[in-house]
N, C-alpha and C positions, 0 to 999 in steps of 0.2 A: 772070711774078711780079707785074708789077705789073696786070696784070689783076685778077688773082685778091687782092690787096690792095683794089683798087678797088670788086669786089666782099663786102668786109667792110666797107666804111665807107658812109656815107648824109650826102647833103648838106643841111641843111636852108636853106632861105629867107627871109631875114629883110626883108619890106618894109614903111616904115612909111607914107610917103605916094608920091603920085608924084615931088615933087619931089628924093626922098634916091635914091640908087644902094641896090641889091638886096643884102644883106649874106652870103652864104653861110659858112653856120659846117656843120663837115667831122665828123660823129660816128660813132665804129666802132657795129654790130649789137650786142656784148658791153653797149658801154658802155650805148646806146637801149634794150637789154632790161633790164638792169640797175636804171636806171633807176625805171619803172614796177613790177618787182619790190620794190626798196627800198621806193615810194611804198606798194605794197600790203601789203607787213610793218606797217611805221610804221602804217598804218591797221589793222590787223589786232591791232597791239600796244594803241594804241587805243580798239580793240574791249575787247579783254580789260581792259585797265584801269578802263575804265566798267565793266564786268561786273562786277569783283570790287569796284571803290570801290560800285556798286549793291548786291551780296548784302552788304556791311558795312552799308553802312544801312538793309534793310533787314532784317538781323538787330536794329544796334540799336532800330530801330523795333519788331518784334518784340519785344523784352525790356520796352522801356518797355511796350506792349501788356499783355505778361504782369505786369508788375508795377504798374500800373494796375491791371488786373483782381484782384489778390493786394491790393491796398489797397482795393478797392470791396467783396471780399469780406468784409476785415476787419473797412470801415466795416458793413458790412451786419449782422454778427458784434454789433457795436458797441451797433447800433441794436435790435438783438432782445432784447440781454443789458440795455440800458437798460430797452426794455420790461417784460421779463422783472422786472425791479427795480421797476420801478416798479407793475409789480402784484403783487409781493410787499408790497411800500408799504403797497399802499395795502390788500392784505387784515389787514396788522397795523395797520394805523390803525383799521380795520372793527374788529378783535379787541380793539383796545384799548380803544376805545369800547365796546363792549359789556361789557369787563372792567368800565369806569371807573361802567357803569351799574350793574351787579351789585353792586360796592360801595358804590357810594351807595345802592342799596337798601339790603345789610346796614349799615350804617353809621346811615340810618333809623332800622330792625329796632331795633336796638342802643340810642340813643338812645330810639329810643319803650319799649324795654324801663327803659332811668335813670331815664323819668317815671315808668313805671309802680311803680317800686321807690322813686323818691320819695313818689310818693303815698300807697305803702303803711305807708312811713315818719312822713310826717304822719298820717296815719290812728291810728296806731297812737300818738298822741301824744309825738311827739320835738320838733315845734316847728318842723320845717324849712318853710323856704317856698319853693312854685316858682313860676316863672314857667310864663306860659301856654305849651302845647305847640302846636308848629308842627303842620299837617296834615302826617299820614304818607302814604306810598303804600301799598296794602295789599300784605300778605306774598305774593306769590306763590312757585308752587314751579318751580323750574327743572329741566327735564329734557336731558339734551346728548344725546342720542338723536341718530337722523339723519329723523326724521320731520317734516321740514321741505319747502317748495314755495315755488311761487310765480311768476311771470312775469317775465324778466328784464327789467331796466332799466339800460345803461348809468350808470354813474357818470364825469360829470367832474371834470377838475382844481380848479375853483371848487371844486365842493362836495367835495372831498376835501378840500380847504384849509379849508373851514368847517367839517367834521367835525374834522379834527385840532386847531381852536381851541377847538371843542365840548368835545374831550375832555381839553383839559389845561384849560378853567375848570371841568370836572368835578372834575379832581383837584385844582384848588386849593381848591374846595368843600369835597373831602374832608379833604385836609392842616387847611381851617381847623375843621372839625368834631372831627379828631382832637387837634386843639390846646385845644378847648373842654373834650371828653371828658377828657385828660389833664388839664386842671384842676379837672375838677368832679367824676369818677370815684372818686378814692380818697377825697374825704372823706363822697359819696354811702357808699362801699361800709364806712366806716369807719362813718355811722348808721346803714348797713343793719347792721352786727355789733352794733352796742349793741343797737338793735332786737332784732334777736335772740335776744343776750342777755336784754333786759329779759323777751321774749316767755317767753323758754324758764325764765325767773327766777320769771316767775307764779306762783305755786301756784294749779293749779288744776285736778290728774291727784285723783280720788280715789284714797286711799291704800291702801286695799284691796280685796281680791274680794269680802268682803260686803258688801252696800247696806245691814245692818240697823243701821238709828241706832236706841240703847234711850235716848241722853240728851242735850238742846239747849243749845245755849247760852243762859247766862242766869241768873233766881235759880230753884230749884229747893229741893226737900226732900233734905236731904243721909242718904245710904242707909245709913250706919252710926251718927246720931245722931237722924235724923227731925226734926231743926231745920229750919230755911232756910237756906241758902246759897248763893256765888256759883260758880256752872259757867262757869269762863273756857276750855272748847272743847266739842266734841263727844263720845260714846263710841259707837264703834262694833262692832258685838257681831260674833265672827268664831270661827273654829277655831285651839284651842290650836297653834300653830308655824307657823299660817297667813304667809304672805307680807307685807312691809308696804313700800311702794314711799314715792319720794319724790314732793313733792307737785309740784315747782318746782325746778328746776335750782337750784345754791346750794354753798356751803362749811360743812360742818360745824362748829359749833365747841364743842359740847358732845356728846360719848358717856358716859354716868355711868350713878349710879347712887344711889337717894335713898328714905328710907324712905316717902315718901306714891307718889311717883313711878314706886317700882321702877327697872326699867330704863331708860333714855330717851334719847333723839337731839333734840339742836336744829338745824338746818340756816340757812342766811343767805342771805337772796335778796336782789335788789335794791329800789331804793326803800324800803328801813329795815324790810322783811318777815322774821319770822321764822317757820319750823313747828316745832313740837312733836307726837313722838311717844313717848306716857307706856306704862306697863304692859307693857315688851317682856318676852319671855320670850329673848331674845337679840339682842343689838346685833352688824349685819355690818361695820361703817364704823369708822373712828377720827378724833377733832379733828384738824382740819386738811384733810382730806378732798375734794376736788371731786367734785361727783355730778351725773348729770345724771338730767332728769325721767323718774321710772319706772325708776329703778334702786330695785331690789333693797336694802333698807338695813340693815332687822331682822323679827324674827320676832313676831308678835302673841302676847302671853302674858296672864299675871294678877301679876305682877309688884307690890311698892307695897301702898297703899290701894284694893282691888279687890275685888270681890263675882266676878265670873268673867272669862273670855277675853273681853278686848276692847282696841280700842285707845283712848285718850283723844288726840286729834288738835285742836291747837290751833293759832290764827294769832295771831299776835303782831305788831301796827303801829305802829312809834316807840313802844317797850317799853309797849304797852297793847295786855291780850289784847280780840280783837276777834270776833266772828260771821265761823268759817269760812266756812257755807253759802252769802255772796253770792262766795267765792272758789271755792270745791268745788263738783261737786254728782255726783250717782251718775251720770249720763249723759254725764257727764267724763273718765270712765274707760277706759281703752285697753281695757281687760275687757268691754265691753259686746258 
């Protein structure tokens, strides 16, 4: 027995210099295997523990990796949609500019058209005074077609910026034009109406389809007594129910009816003018009246003190009959 005990245990030797005694320490084979089994787990345990604390980090290394890249793509995302914007920018800056020129042409157009309407205005005798007109661009005509070219040329950020300052002192240009306009327009457009008035107030449509003048103004040999006397208008010789138009835009204020006169219309224009139309064989209008030039009024008769169908067509200036002919004349006529 105790052999066989003996053979279960192992001695080992413990010496540390010469001078100490040999220390033997008595260990069973269980224990000595044991041992170095333990030592091999615990390292093996270890093992795995670095393994798994390493696949954790580098999971989270992985994740930041991936979401890194999920932010560099965003950025990226970022950066394209900027662009993307910014030459949207910059084609509406391009557009607007080109708007901002278009209207300053019309806006020209427009104005050079107020001069031309003042001008016509003094011409015509109203009195208005203008100032000198600025040089215009000429009228051109715009076609938005796509028959366009050309060579490309990058644009930069400077000169975007100097276009977009370009085109808002455009439209301050325009804003102060239209503030000019807005002051000067309606009462432009209020002498162009008088003008107009006045124009259309003229007499100066001859009043009927026949040209044949049988009597002048002036002193004459009077036809029913062969004396001399004063012819204060025309007589112009025409077809019984013939047509008889107004001479000048105006308000009626006499439709009657009088034994030398017959039938008869007086009409009222402006600047203190008045027409007379004697010998109607029917009056169309009534006192009160507004008519415009070349309206239809009354009918040519013999009507009155008359020898035959005619009209007796007078002008009357600041109640003194005066010489139609330098206000009428047959080639005046909407009829010719």
């Amino acid at each position: 027995m105790k052999s066989a005990s003996a053979n279960r245990r192992m001695t080992l030797l413990v010496m540390r210099d010469a001078q100490h005694s040999v220390k033997q320490i008595h260990l069973s084979k269980p224990l000595l295997m044991a041992v170095p089994a333990a030592a091999v787990l615990s390292l093996s345990g270890l093992i795995l523990a670095l393994q798994a604390h390493s696949s954790q980090v580098i999971s989270q290394l992985e994740q930041k990796v991936s979401l890194e890249n999920a932010k560099s793509l965003q950025l990226q995302s970022s950066v394209n949609n900027r662009e993307q914007s910014i030459e949207r920018l910059q084609n509406e800056i391009i557009k607007l500019s080109t708007q901002a020129k278009d209207m300053q042409l019309k806006m020209q157009r427009v104005d050079e058209l107020e001069q031309q309407l003042q001008q016509f205005i003094e011409k015509h005798g109203t009195g208005m005074v203008t100032g000198d007109s600025a040089d215009k661009a000429s009228s051109l005509s715009w076609d938005a077609s796509q028959h366009i070219g050309g060579e490309f040329i990058a644009v930069h950020d400077n000169e975007m910026l100097d276009l977009a300052q370009e085109t808002k002192d455009d439209f301050q240009e325009i804003q102060e034009l239209l503030k000019t306009m807005e002051s000067t327009v309606p009462d432009t457009l209020q002498k162009a109406q008088e003008t107009q008035r006045l124009i259309a107030g003229n007499p100066t449509l001859w009043p009927t389809e026949s040209r044949v003048m049988t009597s002048s103004f002036g002193y004459r040999t009077d036809p029913f007594t062969g004396k001399a006397a004063f012819h204060a208008g025309i007589d112009i010789a025409g077809d019984n129910g013939g047509p008889v138009y107004a001479a000048g835009a105006g308000k009626v204020t006499t439709a009657d009816q009088s034994g030398a006169r017959g039938r008869y219309v007086v009409i009222e224009h402006p600047n203190g003018l008045q027409t007379w139309y004697m010998h109607l064989s029917k009056v169309l209008v009534k006192e009160g009246e507004s008519v415009d030039k070349g309206d239809k009024i009354a009918l040519l008769g013999s009507t009155g003190r008359s020898t035959g169908p005619h009209l007796h067509f007078q002008v009357v200036k600041q109640d003194k009959p005066v010489n139609p002919l330098p206000y009428i004349r047959p080639e005046s006529s909407e009829f010719n």
